[in-house]
MITORKOL-777058 format. One record per residue: x, y, z of N, C-alpha, C in turn; residue number from 1. Coordinates in pm, 1 decimal. Layout:
<sites>
((X; Y; Z); (X; Y; Z); (X; Y; Z); NUM) ...
</sites>
This chain:
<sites>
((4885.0; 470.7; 3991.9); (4940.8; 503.1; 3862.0); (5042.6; 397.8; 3824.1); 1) ((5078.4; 391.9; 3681.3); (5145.8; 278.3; 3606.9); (5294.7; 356.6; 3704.6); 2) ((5395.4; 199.6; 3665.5); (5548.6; 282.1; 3698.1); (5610.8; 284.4; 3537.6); 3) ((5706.0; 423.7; 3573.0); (5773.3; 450.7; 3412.9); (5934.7; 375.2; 3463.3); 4) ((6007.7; 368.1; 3324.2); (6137.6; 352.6; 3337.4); (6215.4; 479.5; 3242.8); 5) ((6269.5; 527.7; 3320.0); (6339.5; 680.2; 3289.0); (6442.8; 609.1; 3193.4); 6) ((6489.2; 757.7; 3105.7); (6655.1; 718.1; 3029.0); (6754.6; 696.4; 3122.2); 7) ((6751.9; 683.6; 3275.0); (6848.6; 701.9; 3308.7); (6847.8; 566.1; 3326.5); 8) ((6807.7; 453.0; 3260.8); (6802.8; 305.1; 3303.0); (6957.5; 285.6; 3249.8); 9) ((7028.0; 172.5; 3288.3); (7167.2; 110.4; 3277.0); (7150.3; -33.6; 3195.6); 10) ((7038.4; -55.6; 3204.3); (6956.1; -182.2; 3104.4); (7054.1; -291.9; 3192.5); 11) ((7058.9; -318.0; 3333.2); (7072.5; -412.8; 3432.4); (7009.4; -549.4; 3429.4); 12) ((6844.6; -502.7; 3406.8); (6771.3; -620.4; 3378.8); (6749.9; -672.6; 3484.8); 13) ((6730.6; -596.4; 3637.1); (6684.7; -639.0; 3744.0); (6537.2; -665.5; 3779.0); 14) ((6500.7; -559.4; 3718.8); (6338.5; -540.2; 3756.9); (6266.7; -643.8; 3664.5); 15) ((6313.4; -682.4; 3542.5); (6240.1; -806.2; 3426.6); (6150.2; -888.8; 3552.5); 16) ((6276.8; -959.0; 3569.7); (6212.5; -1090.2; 3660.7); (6135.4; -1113.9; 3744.0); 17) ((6160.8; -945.5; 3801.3); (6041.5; -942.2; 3949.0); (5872.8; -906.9; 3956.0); 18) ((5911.5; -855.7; 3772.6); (5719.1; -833.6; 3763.1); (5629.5; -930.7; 3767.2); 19) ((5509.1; -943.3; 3851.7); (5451.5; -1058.9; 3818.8); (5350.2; -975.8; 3740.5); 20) ((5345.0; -907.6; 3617.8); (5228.5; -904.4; 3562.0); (5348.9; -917.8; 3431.0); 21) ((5441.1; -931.5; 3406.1); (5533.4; -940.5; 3276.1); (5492.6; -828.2; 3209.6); 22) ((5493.1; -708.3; 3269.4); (5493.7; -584.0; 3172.4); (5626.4; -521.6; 3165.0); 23) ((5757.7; -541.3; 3169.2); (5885.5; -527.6; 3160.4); (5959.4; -613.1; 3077.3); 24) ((6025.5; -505.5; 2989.5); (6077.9; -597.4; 2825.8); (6233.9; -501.1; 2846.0); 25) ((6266.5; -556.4; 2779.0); (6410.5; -492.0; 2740.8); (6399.4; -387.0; 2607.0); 26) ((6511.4; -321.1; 2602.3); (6492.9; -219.3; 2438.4); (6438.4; -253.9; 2348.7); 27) ((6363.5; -267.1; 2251.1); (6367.1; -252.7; 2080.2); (6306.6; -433.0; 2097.3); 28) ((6256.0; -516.2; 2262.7); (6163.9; -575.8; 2196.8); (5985.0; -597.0; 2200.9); 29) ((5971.7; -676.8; 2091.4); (5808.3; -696.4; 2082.5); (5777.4; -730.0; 2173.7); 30) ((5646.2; -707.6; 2220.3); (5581.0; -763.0; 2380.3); (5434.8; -773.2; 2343.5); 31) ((5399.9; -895.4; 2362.3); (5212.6; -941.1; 2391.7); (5199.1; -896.3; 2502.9); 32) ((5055.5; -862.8; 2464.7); (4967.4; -871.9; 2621.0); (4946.4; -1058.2; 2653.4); 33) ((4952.7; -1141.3; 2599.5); (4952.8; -1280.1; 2616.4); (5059.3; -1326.4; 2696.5); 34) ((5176.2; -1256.9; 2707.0); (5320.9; -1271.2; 2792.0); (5280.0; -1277.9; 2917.6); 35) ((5322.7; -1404.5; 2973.5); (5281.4; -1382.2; 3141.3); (5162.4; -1393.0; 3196.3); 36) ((5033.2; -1381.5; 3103.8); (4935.3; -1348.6; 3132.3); (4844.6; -1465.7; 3110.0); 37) ((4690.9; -1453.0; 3167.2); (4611.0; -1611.4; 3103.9); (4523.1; -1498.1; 3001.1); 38) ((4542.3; -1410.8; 2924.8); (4450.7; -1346.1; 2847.4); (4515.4; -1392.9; 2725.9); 39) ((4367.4; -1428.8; 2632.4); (4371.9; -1482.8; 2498.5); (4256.7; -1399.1; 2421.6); 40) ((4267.4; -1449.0; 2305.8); (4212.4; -1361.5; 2178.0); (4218.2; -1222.0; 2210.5); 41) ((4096.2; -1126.5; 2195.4); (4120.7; -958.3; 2163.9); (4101.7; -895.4; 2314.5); 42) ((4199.1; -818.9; 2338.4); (4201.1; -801.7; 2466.7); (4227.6; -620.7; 2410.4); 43) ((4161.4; -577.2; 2560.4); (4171.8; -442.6; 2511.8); (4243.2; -349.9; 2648.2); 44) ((4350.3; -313.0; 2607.5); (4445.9; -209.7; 2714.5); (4314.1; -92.5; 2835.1); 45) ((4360.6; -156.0; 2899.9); (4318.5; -8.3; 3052.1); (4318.3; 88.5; 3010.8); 46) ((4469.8; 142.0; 2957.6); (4491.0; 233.1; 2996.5); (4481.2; 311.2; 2832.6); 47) ((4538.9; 168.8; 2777.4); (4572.2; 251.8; 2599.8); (4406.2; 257.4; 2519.2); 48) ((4322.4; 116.6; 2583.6); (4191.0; 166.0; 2485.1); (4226.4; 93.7; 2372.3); 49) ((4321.2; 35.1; 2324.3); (4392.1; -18.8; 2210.0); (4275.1; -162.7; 2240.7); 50) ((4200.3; -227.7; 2140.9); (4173.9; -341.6; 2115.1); (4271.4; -451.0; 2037.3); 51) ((4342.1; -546.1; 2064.1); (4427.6; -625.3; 1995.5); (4412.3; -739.1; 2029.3); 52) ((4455.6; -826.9; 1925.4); (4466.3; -985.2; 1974.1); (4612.8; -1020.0; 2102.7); 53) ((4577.1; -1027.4; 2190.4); (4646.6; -1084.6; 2272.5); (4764.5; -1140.3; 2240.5); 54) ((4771.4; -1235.0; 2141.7); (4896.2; -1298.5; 2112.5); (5025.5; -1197.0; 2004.6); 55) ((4932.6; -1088.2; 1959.1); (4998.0; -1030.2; 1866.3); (5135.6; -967.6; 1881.6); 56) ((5205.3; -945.0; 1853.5); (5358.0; -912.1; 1887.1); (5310.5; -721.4; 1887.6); 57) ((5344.7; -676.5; 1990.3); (5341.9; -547.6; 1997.2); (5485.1; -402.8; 1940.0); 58) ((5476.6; -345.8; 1932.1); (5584.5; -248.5; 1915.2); (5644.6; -169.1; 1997.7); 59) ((5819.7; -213.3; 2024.7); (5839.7; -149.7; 2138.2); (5799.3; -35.3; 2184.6); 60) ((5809.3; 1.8; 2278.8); (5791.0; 111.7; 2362.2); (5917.7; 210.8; 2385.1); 61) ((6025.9; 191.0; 2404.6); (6179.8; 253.5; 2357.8); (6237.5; 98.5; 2319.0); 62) ((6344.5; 181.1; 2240.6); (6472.2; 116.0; 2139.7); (6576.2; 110.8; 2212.8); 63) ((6589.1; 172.1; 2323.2); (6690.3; 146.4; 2404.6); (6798.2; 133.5; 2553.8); 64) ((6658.4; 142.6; 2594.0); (6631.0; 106.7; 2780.7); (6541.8; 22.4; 2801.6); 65) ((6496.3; -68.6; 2921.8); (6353.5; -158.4; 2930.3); (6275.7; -35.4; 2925.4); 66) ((6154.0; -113.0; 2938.0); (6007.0; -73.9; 2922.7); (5935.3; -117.4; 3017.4); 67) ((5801.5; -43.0; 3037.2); (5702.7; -114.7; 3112.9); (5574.7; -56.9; 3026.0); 68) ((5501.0; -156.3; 2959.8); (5375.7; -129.3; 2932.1); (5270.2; -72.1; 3039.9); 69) ((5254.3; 4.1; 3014.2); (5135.5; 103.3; 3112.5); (5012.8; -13.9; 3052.8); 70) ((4948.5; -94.1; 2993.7); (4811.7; -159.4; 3047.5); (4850.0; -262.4; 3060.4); 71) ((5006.4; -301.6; 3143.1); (5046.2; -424.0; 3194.9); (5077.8; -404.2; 3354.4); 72) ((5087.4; -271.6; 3347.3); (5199.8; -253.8; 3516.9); (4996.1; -235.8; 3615.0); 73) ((5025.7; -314.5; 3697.0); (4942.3; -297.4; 3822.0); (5014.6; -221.7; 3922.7); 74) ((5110.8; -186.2; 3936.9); (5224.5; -135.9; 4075.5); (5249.3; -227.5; 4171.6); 75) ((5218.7; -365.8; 4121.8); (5269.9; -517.9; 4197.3); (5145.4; -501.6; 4300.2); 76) ((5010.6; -477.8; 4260.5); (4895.0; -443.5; 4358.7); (4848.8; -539.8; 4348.2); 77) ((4780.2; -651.5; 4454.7); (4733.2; -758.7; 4468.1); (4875.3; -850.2; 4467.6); 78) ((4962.3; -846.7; 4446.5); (5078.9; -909.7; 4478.6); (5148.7; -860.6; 4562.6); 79) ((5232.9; -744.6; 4579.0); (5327.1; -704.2; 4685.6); (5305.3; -561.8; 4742.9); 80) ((5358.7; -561.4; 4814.0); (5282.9; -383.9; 4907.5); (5379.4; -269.3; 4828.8); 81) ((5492.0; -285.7; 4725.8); (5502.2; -207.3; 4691.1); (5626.4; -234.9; 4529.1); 82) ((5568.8; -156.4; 4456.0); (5674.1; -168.7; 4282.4); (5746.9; -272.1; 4289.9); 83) ((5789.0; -388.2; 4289.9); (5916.0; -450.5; 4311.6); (6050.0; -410.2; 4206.7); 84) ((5968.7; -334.1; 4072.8); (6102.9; -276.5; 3970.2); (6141.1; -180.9; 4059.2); 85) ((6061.9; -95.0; 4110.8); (6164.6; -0.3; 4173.8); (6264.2; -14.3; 4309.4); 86) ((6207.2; -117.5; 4381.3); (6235.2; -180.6; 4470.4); (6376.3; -217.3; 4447.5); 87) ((6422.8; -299.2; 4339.7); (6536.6; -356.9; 4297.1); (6625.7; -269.2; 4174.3); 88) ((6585.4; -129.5; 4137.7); (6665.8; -109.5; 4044.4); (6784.3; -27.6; 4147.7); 89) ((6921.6; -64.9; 4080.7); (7005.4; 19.7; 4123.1); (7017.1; 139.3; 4131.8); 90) ((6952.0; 230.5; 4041.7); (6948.8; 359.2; 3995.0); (6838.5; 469.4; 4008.2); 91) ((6742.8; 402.8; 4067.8); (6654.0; 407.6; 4111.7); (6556.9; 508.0; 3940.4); 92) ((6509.6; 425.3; 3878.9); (6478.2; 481.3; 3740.3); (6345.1; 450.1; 3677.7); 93) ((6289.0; 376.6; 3792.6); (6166.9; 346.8; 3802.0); (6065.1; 391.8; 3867.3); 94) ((5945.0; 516.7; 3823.8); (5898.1; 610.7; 3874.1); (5775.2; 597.0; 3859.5); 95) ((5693.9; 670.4; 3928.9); (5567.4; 697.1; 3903.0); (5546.4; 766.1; 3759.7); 96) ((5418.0; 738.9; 3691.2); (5431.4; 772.7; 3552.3); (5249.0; 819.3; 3592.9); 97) ((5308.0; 1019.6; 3584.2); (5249.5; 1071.9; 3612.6); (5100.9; 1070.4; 3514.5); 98) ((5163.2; 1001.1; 3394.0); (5029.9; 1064.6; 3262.2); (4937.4; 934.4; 3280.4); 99) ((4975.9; 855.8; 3398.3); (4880.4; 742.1; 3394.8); (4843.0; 715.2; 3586.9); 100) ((4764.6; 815.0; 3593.6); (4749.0; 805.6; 3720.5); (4604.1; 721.2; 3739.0); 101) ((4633.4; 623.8; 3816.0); (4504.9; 526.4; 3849.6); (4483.0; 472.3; 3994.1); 102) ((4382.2; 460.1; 4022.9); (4342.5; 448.6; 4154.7); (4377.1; 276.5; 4260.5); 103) ((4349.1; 252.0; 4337.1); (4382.8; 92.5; 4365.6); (4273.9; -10.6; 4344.2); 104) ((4197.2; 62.1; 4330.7); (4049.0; -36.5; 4250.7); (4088.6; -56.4; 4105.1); 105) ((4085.8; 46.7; 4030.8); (4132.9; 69.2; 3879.3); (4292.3; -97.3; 3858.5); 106) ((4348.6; -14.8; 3968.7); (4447.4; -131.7; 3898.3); (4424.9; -278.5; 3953.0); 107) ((4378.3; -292.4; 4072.0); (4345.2; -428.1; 4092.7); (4232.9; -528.4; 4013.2); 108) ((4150.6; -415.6; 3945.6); (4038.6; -472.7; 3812.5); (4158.7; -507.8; 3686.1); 109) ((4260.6; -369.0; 3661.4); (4338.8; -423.7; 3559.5); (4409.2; -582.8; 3617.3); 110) ((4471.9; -614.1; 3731.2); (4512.1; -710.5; 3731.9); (4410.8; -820.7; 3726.4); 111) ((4282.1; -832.8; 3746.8); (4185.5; -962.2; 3761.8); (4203.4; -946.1; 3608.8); 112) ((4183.4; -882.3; 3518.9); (4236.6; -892.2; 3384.7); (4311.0; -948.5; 3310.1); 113) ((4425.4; -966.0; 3356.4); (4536.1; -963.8; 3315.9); (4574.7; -1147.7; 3373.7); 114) ((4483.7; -1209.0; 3437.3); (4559.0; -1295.7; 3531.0); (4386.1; -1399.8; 3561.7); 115) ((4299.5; -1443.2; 3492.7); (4214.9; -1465.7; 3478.9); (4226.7; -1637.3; 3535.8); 116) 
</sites>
């Protein structure tokens, strides 16, 4: 399953750096699926089903804690044995995000996706 970032975030800005799939933004901003990623033209979300152009500027996700796009987060699978946002947040506010539960095949296809 994707990881969530709860209200109880402190907006630290620890976990940004450590995603390697760049699905972690700060409050209130726009985020591509093109961020971080080698995906170009219309790319279509895992999880959301959303078809969009890749480069397109997206709409935050909250206005005022980070974010993690659920058809960006792999759970650092094929990269590290475990979340590295949650790994590093102080507050520990980075959770399993129950409404997106996915398997380790599921997300390691999302990452060959995402990272082409």
């Amino acid at each position: 399953m994707a990881i969530k970032i709860t209200d109880e975030c402190i907006n630290c800005g620890a976990c940004e750096p450590e995603c390697p799939n760049n699905a972690i933004y700060e409050g209130g901003a726009e985020w591509r699926y093109a961020d971080g990623s080698g995906v170009k033209g219309l790319y279509k979300g895992h999880n959301s089903g959303e078809e969009v152009d890749a480069a397109s500027p997206q709409t935050p996700k909250s206005m005022d804690v980070y974010f993690i796009v659920t058809d960006k987060c792999t759970e650092c699978k094929g990269f590290h044995d475990e979340p590295q946002c949650a790994a590093v947040c102080p507050v520990d506010c980075c959770i399993s995000d129950e409404d997106n539960v996915e398997t380790e095949e599921q997300l390691l296809a999302k990452k060959a996706s995402l990272h082409l």
